[in-house]
Structures are given as C-alpha cells and as structure tokens.
C-alpha positions in Angstrom: -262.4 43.5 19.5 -261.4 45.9 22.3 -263.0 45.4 25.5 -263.6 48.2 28.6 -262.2 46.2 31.5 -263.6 47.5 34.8 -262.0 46.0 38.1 -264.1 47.1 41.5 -261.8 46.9 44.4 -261.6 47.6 48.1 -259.1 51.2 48.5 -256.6 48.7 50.6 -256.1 46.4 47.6 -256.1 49.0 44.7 -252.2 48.3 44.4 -252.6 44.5 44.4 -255.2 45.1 41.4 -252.6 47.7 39.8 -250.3 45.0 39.8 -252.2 42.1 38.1 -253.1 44.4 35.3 -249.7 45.6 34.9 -248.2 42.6 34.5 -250.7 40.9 32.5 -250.2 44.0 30.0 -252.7 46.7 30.8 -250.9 50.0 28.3 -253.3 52.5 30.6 -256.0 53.3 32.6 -257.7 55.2 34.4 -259.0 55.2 38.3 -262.3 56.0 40.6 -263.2 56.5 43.5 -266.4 56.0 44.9 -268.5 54.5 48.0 -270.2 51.0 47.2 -272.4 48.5 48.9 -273.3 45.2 48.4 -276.9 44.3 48.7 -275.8 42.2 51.9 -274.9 46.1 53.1 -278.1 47.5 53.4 -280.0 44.4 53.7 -282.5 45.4 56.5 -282.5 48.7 55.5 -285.3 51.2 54.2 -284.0 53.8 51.8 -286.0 56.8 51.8 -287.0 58.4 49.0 -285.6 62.1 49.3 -282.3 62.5 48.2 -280.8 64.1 51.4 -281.4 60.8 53.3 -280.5 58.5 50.5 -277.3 60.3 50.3 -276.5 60.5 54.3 -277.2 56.7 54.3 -274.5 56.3 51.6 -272.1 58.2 53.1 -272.6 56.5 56.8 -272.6 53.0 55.8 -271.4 52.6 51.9 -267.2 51.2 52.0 -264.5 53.5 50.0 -263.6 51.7 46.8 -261.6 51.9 43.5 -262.9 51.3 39.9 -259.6 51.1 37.7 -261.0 51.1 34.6 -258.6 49.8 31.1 -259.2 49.5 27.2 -257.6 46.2 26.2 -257.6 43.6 23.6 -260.5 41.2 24.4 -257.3 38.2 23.5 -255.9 40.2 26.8 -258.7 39.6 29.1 -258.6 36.1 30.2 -255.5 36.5 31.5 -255.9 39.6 33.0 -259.0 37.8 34.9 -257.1 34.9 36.2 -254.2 37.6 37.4 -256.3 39.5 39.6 -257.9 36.4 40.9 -255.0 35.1 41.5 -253.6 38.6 43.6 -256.9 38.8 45.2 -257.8 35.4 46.2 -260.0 35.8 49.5 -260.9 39.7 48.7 -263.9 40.9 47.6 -263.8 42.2 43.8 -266.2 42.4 40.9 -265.0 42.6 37.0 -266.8 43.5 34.5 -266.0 42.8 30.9 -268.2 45.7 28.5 -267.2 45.0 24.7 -266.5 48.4 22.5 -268.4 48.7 19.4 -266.1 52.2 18.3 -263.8 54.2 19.6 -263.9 58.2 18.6 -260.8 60.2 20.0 -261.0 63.9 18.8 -257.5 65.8 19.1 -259.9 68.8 20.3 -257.9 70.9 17.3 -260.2 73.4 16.1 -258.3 75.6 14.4 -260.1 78.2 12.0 -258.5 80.3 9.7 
C-alpha cells in the first residue's frame, strides 16, 4: 500500500526534514507553505467570527511553516519516521501518515481528431 506522508515543520528546519526523507528514500515531493498554531498558541484567545479578524489574528500571531508532503511505500515509512526524529530531536514537528486507496494520474492528452 502507498502511503501520503506529510511532515509539518518549522521554515528553519525544512532542510533538516529534506534531509531525513532523502536519505531514508523519498523519490519526490512536494512542499507548502503556510502559517500554523498550536492550540497552546492561541490559548487565551477569542477568535471572532468574521473572517477579516480571524484572518488578521492568523497573520499576527500564527509561525511560518513547511508541509513537505511524499507518496511512499507504507514498508518505507517506519524508517522515514525514526529519520526525521532522529534529525529533529528537540524541534517541534508533527507527521502524519494518510494511507492511499488509488491513485489516478491523467497525461492531460486530449487529442481529438
């Protein structure tokens, strides 16, 4: 079975990440960037419900992170897991492991004669 790895990392540690996957295998991938908080981040606070707030509250007080995201053999993962744990030790991560049911890949070639 093929599983979507997804690895959620602080921007300064993207290349340490990079690295674990690379050598544990990883054949390609693709990154993200987005702003995240943990729910010890706004802890206190009292999101309002209109989006312009929400938004400026995101954008004050949410930290810049990667998602590097990689389709790999779930026999792969393990290892790939105890890599980055290894390379990140004392970091703040998150992995998630999302199994693939099917993959469709369309060439996009529509040719009509």
């Amino acid at each position: 079975m093929k599983v979507h790895l997804r690895v959620f990392v602080e921007i300064e540690n993207l290349g340490k990440a990079m690295n674990a996957l690379t050598n544990a295998g990883i054949t390609g991938f693709y990154i993200l960037e987005y702003k995240g908080m943990s729910p010890q981040d706004w802890k206190g606070f009292a999101i309002k419900e209109d989006p312009k707030s929400a938004i400026g509250m995101i954008k004050d007080h949410a930290t810049a992170a990667m998602l590097i995201c990689s389709v790999v053999d779930e026999e792969k993962v393990d290892k790939m897991v105890e890599l980055i744990s290894d390379e990140l030790k004392g970091e703040k991560y998150t992995i998630l492991e999302v199994p693939i049911r099917r993959i469709i890949v369309s060439s996009g070639n529509n040719s009509k004669n």
